[in-house]
VMD Tcl script that builds the backbone (N, CA, C; Angstrom):
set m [mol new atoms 498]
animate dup $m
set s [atomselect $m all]
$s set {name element resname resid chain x y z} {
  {N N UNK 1 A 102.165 74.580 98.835}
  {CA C UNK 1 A 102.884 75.226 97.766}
  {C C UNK 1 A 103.783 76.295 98.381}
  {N N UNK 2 A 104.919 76.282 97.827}
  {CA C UNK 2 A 106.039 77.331 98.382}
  {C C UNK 2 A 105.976 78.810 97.706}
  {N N UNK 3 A 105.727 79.535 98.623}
  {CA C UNK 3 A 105.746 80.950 98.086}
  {C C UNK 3 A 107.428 81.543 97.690}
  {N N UNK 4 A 107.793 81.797 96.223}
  {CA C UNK 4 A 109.189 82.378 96.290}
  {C C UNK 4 A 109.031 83.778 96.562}
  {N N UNK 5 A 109.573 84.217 97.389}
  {CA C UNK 5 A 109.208 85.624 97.566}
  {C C UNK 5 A 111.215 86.492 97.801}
  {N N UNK 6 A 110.666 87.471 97.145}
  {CA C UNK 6 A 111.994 88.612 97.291}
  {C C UNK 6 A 112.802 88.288 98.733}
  {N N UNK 7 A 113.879 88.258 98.757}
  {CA C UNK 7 A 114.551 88.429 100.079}
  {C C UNK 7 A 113.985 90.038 100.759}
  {N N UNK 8 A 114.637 91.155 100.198}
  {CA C UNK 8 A 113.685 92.260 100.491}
  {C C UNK 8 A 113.011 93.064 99.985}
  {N N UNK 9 A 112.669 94.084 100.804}
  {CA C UNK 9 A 111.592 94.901 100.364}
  {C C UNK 9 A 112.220 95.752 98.953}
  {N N UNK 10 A 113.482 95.875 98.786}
  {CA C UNK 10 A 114.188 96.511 97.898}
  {C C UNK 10 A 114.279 95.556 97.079}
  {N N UNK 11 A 113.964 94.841 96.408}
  {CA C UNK 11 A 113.932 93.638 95.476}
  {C C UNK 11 A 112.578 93.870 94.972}
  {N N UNK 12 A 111.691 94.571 95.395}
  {CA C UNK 12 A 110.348 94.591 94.674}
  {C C UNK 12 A 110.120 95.551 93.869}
  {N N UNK 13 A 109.688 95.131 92.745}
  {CA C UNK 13 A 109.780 96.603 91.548}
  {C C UNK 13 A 109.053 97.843 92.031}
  {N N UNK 14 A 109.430 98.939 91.654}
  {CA C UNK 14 A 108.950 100.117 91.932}
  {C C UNK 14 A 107.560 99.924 90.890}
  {N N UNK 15 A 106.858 100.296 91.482}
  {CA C UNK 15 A 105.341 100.888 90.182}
  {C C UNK 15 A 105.453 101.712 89.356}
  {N N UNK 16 A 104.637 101.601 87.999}
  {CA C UNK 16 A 104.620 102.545 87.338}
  {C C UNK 16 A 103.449 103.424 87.964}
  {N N UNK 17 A 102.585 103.311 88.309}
  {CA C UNK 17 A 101.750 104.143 88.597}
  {C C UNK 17 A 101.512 104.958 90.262}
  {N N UNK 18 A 103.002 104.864 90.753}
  {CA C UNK 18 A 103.182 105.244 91.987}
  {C C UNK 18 A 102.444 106.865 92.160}
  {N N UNK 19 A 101.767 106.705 92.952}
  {CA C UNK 19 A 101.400 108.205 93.373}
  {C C UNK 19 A 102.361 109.118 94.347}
  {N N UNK 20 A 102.171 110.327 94.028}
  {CA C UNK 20 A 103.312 111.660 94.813}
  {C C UNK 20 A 102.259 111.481 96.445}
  {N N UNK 21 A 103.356 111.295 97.683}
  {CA C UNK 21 A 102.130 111.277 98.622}
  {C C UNK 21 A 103.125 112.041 99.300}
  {N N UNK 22 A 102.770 111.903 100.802}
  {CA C UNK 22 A 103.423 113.340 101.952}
  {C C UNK 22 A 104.535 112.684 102.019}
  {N N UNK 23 A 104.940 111.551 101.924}
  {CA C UNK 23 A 105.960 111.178 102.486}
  {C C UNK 23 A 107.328 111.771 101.454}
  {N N UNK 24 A 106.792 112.092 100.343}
  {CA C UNK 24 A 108.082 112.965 99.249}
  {C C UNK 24 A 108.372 114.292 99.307}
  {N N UNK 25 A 109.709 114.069 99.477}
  {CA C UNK 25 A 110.246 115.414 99.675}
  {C C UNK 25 A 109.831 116.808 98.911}
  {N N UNK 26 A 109.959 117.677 98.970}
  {CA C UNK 26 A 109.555 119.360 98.136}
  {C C UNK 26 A 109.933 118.867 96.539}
  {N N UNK 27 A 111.364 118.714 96.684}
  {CA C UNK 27 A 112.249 118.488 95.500}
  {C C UNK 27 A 111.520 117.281 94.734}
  {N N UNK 28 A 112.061 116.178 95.258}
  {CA C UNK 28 A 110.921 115.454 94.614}
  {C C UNK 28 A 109.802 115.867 94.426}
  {N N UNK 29 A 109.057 116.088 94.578}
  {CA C UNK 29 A 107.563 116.549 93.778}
  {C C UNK 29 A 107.634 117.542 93.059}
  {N N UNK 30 A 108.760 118.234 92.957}
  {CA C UNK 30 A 108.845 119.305 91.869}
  {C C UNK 30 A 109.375 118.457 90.566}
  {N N UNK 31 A 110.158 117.500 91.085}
  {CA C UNK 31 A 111.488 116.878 89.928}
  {C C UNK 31 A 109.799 115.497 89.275}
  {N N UNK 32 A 109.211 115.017 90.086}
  {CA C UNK 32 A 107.788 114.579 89.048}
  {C C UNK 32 A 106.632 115.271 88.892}
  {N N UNK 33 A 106.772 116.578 88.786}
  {CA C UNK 33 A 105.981 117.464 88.263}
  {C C UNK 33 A 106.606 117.568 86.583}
  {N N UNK 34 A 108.006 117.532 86.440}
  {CA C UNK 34 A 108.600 118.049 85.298}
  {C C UNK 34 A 108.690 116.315 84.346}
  {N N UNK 35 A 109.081 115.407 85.436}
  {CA C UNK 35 A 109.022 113.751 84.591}
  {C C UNK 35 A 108.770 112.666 85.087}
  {N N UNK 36 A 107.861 112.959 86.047}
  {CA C UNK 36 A 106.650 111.909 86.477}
  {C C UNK 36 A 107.304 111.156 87.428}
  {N N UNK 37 A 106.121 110.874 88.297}
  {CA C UNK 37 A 106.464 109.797 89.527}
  {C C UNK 37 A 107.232 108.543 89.701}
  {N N UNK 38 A 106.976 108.334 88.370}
  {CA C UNK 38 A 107.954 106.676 88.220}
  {C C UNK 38 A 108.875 107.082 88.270}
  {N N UNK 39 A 109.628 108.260 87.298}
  {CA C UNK 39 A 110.991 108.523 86.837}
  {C C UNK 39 A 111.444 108.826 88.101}
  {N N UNK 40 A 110.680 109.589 88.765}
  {CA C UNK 40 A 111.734 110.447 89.859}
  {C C UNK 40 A 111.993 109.165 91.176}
  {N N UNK 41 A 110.831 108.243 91.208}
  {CA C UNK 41 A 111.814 107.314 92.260}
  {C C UNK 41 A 112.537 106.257 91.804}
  {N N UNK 42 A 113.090 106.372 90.405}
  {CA C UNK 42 A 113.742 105.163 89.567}
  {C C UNK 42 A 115.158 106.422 89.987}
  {N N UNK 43 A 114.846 107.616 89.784}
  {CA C UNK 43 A 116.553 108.511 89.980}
  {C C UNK 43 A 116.849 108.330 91.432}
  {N N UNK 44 A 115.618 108.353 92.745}
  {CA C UNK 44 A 115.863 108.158 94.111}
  {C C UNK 44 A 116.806 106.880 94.221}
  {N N UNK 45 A 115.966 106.113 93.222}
  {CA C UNK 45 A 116.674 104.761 93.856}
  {C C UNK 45 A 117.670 104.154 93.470}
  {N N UNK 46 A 118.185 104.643 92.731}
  {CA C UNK 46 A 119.759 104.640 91.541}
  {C C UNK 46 A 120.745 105.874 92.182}
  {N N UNK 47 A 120.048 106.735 92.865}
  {CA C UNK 47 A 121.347 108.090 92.868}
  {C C UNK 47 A 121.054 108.668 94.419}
  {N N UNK 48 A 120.080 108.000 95.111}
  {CA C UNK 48 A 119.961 108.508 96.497}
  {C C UNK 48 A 120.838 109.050 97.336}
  {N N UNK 49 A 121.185 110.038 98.427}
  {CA C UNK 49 A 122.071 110.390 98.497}
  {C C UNK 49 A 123.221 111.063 97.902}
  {N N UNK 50 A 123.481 110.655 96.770}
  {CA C UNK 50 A 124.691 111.074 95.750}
  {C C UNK 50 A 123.998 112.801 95.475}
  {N N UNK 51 A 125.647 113.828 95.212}
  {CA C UNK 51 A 125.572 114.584 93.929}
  {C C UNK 51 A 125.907 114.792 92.481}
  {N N UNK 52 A 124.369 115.079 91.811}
  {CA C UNK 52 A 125.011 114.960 90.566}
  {C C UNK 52 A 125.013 116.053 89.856}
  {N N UNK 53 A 125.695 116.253 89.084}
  {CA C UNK 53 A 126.278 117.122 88.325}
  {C C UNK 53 A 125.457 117.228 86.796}
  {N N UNK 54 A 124.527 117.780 86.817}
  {CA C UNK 54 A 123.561 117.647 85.420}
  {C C UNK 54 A 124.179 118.996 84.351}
  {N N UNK 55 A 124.245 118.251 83.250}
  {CA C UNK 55 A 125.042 119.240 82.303}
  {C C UNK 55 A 123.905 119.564 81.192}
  {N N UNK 56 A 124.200 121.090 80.859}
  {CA C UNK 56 A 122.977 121.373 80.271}
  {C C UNK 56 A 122.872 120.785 78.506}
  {N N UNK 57 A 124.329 119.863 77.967}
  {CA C UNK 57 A 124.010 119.114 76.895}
  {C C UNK 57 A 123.274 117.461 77.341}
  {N N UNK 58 A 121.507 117.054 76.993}
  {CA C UNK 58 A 121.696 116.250 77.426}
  {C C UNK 58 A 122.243 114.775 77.180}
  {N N UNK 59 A 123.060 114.921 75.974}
  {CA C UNK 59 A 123.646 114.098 75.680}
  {C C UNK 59 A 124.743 113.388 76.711}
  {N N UNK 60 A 125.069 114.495 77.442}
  {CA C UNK 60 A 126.335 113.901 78.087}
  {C C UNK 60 A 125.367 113.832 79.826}
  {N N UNK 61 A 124.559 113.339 79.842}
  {CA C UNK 61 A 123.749 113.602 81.069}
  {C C UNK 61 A 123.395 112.054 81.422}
  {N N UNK 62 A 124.029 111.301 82.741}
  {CA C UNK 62 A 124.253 110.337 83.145}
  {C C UNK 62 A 123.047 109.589 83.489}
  {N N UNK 63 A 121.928 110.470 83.711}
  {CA C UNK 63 A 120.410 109.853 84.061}
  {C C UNK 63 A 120.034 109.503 82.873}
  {N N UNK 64 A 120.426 109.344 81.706}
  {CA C UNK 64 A 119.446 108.991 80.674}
  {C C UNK 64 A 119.534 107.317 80.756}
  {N N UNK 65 A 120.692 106.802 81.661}
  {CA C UNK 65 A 120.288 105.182 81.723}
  {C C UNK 65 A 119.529 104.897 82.786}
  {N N UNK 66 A 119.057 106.036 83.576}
  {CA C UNK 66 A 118.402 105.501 84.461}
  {C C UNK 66 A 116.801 105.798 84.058}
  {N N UNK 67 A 116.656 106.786 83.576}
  {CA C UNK 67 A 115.296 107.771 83.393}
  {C C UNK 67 A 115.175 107.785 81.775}
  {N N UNK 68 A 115.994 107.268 80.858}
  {CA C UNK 68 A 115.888 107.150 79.405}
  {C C UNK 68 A 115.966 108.664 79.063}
  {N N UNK 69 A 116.585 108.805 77.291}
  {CA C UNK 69 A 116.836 109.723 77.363}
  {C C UNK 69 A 115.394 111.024 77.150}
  {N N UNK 70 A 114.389 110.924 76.958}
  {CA C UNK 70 A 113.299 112.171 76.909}
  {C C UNK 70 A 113.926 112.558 78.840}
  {N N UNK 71 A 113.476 111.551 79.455}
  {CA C UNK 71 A 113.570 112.418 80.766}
  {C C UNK 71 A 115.162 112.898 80.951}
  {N N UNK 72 A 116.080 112.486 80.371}
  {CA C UNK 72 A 117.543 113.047 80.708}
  {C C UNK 72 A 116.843 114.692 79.869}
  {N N UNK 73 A 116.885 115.147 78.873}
  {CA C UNK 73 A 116.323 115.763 78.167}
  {C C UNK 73 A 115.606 117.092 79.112}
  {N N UNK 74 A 114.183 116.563 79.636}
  {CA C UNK 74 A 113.936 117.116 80.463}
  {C C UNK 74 A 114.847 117.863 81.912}
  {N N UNK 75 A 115.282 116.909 82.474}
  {CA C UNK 75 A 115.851 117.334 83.695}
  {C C UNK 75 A 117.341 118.417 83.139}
  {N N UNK 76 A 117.964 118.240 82.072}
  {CA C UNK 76 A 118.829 119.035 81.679}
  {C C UNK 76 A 118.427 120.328 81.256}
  {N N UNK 77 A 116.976 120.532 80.396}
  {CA C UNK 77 A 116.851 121.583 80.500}
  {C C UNK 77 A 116.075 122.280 81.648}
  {N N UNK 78 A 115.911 121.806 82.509}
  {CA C UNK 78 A 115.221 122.324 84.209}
  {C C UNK 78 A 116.177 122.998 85.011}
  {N N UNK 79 A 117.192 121.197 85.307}
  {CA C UNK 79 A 118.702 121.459 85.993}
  {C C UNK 79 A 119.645 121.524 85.694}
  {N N UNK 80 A 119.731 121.987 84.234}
  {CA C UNK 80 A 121.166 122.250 83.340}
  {C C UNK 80 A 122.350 123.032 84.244}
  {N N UNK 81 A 123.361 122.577 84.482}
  {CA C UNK 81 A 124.451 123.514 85.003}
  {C C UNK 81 A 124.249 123.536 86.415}
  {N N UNK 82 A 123.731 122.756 87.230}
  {CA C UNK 82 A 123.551 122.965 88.266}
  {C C UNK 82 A 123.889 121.596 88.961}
  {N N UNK 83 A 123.870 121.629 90.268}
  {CA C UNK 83 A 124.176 120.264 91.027}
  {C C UNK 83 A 123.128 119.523 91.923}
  {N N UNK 84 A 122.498 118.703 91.269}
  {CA C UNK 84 A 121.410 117.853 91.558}
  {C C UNK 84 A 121.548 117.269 93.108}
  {N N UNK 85 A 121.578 117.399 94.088}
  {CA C UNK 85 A 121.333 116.782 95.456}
  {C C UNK 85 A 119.840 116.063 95.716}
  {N N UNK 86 A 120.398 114.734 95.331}
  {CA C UNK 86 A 119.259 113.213 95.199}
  {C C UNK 86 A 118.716 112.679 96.631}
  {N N UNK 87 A 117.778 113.146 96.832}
  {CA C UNK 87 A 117.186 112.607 98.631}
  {C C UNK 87 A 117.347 111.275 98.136}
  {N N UNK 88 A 117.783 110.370 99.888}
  {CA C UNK 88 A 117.391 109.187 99.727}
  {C C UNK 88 A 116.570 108.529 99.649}
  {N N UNK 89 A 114.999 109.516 100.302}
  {CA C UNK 89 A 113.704 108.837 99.662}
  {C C UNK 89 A 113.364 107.196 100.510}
  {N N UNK 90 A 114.257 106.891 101.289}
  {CA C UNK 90 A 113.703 105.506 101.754}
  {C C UNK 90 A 112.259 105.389 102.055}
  {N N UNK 91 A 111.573 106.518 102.787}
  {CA C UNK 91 A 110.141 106.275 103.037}
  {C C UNK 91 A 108.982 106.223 101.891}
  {N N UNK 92 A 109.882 107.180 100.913}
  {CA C UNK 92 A 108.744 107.333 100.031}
  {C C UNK 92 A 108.838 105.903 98.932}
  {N N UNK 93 A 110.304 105.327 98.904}
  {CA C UNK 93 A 110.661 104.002 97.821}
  {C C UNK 93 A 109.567 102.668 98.837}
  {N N UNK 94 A 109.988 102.909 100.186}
  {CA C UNK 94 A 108.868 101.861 101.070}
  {C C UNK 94 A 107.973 101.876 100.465}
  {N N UNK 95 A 107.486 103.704 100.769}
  {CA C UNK 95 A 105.534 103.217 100.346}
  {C C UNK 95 A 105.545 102.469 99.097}
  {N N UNK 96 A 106.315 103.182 98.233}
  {CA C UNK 96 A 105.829 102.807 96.392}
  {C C UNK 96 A 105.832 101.499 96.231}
  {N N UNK 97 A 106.954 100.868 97.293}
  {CA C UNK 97 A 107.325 98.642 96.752}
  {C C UNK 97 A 105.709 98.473 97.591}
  {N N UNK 98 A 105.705 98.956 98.695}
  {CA C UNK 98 A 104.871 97.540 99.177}
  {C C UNK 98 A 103.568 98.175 98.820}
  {N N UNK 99 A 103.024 99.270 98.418}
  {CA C UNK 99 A 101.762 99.425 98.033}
  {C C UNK 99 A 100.835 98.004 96.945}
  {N N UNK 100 A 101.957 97.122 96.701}
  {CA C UNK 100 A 101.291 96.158 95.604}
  {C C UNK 100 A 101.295 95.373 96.797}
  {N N UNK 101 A 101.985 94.799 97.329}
  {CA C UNK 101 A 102.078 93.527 98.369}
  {C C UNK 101 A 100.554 94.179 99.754}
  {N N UNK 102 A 99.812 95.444 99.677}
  {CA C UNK 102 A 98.978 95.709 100.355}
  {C C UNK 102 A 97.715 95.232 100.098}
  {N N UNK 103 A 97.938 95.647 98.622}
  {CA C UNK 103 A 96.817 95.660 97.236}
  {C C UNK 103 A 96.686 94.052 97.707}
  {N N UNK 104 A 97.064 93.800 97.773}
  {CA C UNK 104 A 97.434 91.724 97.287}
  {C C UNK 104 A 96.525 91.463 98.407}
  {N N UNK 105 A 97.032 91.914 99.576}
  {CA C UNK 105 A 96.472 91.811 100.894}
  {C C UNK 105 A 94.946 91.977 100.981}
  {N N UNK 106 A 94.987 93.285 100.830}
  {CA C UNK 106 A 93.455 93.414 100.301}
  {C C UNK 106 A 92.313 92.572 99.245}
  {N N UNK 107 A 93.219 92.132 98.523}
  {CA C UNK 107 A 92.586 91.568 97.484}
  {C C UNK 107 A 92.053 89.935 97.933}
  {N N UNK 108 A 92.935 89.158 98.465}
  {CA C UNK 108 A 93.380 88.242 99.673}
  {C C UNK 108 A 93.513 87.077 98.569}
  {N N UNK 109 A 94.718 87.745 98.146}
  {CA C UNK 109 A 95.699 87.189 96.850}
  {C C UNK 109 A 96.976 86.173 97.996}
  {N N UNK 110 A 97.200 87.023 98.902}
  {CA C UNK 110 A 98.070 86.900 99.572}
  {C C UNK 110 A 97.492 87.432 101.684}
  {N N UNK 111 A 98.413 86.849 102.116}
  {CA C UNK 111 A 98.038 86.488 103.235}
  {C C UNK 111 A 99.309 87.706 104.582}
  {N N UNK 112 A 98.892 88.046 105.642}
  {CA C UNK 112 A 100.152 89.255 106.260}
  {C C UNK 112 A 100.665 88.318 106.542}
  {N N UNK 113 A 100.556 87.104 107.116}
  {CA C UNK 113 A 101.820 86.452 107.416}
  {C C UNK 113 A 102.746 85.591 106.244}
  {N N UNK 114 A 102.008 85.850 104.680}
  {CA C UNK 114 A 103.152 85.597 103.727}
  {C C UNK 114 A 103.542 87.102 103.732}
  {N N UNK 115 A 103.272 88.289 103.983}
  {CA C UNK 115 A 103.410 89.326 103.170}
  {C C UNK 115 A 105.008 89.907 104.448}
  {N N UNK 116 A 104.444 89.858 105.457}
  {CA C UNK 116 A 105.317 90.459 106.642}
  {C C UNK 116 A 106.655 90.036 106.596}
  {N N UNK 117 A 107.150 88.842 106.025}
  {CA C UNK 117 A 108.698 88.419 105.628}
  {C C UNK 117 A 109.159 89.270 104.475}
  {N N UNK 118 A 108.254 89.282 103.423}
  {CA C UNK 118 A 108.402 90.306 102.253}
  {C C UNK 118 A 108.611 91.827 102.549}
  {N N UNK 119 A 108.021 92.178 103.299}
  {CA C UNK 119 A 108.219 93.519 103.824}
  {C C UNK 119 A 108.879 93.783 104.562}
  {N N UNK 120 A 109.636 92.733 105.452}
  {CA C UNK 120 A 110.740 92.836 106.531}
  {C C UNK 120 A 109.680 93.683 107.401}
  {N N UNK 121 A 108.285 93.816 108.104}
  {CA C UNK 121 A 107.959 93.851 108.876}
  {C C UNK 121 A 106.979 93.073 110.075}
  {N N UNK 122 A 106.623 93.889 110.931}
  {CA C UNK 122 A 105.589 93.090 111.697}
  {C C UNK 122 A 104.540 92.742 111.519}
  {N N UNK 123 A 103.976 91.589 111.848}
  {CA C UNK 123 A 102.516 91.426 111.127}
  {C C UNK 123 A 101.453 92.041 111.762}
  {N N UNK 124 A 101.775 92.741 113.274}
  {CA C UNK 124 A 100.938 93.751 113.407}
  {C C UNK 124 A 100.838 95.173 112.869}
  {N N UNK 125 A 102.163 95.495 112.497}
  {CA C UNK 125 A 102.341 97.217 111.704}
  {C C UNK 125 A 101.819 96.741 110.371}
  {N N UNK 126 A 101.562 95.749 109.423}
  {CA C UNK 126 A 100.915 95.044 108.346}
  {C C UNK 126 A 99.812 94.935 108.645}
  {N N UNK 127 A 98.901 94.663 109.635}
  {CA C UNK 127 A 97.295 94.520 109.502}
  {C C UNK 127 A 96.895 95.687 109.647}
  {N N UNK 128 A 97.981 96.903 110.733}
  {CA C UNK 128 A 97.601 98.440 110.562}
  {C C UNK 128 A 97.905 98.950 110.054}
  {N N UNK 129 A 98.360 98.869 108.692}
  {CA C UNK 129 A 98.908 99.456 107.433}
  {C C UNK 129 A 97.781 99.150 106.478}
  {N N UNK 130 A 96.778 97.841 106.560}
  {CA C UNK 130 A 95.954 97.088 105.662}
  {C C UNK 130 A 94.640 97.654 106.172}
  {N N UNK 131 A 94.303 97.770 107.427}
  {CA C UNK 131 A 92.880 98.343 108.102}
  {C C UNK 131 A 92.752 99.203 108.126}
  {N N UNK 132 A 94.007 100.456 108.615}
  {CA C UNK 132 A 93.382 101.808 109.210}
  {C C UNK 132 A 94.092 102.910 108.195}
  {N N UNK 133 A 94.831 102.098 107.224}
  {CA C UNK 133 A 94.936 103.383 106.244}
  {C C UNK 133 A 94.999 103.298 104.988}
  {N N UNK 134 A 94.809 104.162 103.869}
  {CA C UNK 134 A 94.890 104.037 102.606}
  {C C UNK 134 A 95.728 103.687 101.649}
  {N N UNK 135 A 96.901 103.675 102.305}
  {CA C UNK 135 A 97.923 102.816 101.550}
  {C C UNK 135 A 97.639 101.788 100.318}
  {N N UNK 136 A 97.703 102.050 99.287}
  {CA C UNK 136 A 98.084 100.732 98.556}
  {C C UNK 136 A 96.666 100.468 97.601}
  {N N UNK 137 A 95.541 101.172 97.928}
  {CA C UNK 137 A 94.050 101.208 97.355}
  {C C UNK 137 A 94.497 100.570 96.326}
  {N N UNK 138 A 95.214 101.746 95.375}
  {CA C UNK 138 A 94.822 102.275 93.956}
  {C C UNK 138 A 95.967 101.087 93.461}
  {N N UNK 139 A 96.616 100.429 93.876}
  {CA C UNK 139 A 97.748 100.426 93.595}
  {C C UNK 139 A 97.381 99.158 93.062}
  {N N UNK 140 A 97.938 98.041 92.017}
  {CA C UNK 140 A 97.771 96.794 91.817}
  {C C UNK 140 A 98.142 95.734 92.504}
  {N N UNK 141 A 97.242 94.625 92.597}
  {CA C UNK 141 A 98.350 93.716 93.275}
  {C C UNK 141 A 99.293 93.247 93.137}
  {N N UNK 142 A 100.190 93.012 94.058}
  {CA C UNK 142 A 101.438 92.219 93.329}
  {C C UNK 142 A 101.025 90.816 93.470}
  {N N UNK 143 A 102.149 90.176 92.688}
  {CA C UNK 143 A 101.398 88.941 92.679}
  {C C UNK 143 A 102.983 88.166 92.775}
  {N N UNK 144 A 103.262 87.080 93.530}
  {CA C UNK 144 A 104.360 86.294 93.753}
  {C C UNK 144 A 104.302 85.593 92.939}
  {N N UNK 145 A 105.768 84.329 92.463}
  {CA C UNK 145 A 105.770 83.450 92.074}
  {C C UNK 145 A 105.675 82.496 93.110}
  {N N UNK 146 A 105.092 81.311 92.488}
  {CA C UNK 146 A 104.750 80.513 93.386}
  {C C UNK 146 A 105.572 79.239 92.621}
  {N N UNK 147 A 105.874 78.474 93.168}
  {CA C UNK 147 A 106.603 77.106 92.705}
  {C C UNK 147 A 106.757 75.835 93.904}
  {N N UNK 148 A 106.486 74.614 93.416}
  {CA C UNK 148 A 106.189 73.557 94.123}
  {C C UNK 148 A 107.757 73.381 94.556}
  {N N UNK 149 A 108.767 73.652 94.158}
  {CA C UNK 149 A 110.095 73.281 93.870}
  {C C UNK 149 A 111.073 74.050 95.005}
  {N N UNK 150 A 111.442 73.619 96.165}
  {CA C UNK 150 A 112.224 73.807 97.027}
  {C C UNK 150 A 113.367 73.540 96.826}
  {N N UNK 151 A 114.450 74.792 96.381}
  {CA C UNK 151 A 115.852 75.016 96.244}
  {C C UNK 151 A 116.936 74.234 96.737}
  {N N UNK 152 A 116.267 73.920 97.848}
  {CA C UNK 152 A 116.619 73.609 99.085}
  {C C UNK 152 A 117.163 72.131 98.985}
  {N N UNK 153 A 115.875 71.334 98.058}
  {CA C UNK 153 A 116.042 70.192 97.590}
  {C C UNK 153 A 116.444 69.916 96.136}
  {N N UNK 154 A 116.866 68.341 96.414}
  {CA C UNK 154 A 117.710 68.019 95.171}
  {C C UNK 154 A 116.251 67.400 94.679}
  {N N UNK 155 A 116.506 66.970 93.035}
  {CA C UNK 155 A 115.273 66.397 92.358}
  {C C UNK 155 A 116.102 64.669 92.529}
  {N N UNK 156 A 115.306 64.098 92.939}
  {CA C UNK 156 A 115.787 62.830 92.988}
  {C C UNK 156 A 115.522 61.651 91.315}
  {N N UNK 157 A 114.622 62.616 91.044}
  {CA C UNK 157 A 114.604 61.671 89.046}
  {C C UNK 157 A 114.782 62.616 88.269}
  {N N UNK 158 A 115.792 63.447 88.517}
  {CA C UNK 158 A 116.303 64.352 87.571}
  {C C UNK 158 A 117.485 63.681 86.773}
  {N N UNK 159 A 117.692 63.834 85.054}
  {CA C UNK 159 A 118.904 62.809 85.165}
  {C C UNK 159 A 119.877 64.048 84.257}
  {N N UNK 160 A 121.168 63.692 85.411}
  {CA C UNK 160 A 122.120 64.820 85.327}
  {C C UNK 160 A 122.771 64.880 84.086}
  {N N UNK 161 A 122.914 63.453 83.188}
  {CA C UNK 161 A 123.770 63.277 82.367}
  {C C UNK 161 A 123.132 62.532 81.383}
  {N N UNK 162 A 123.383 63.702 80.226}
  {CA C UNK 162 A 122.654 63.435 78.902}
  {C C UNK 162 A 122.989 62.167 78.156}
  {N N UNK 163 A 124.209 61.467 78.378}
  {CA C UNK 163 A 124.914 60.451 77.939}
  {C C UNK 163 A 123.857 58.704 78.531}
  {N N UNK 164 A 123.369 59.025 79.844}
  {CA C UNK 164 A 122.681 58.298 80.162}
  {C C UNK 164 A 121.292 57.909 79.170}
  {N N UNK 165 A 120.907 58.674 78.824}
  {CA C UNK 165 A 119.698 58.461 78.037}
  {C C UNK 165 A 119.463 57.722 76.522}
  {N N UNK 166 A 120.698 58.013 76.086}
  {CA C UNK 166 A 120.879 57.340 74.671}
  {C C UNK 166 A 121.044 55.903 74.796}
}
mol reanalyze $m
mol bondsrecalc $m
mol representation Tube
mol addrep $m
């Protein structure tokens, strides 16, 4: 059976239940202290790098498509009038995707040498990511789609043309 799996590691949904760990910046952990862990790496990963300009009406406040509007709401009245400088967060968006693809691992849902293409890493930094540290406990598994059906191939009794059948 063919595993379909994400091209990358940035293709894998962020968690809702991502935990604040060392790898997040000051700012960040202040900015999901005020609207929670999910929100703040859904703004990392939409505005990383960038400055933004948060206006203290939050109507006119550009995160509410990213963070909906209660958290635009929030962050306007925190960072109203001020200029938001968005870490890029790559280490901390790493941990949060593959903490499910660990979970999986653990669970032995999934296998490091399906998981290590998914993660764009090695399958030895993957068995020491899975053995010697806590990564990913709490976290759920992810779970792939799986499909017998290779892209790759054509269906040979597929019939292309509806006209044929009548």
């Amino acid at each position: 059976m063919k595993l379909d799996r994400p091209c990358t590691i940035d293709e894998l949904p962020i968690p809702h239940d991502a935990p604040v760990t060392t790898k997040w910046t000051g700012q960040m952990q202040e900015m999901a202290a005020h609207i929670g862990a999910y929100r703040t790496l859904l703004v990392v990963d939409k505005l990383g790098g960038q400055e933004v300009q948060v206006p203290s009406d939050p109507s006119r406040n550009r995160l509410a498509d990213v963070i909906g509007t209660e958290g635009a709401a929030i962050i306007s009245q925190i960072y109203g009038g001020n200029v938001l400088r968005v870490p890029v967060a790559r280490a901390a968006l790493n941990e949060a995707r593959r903490a499910g693809v660990i979970a999986a691992i653990r669970a032995k849902t999934m296998t490091v040498a399906e998981a290590a293409p998914i993660l764009r890493t090695s399958r030895s930094y993957l068995s020491h990511l899975v053995n010697s540290t806590t990564e990913g406990e709490e976290a759920v598994p992810y779970v792939p789609k799986r499909s017998r059906h290779d892209p790759r191939q054509i269906d040979m009794f597929a019939i292309t043309d509806a006209s044929r059948c009548q």
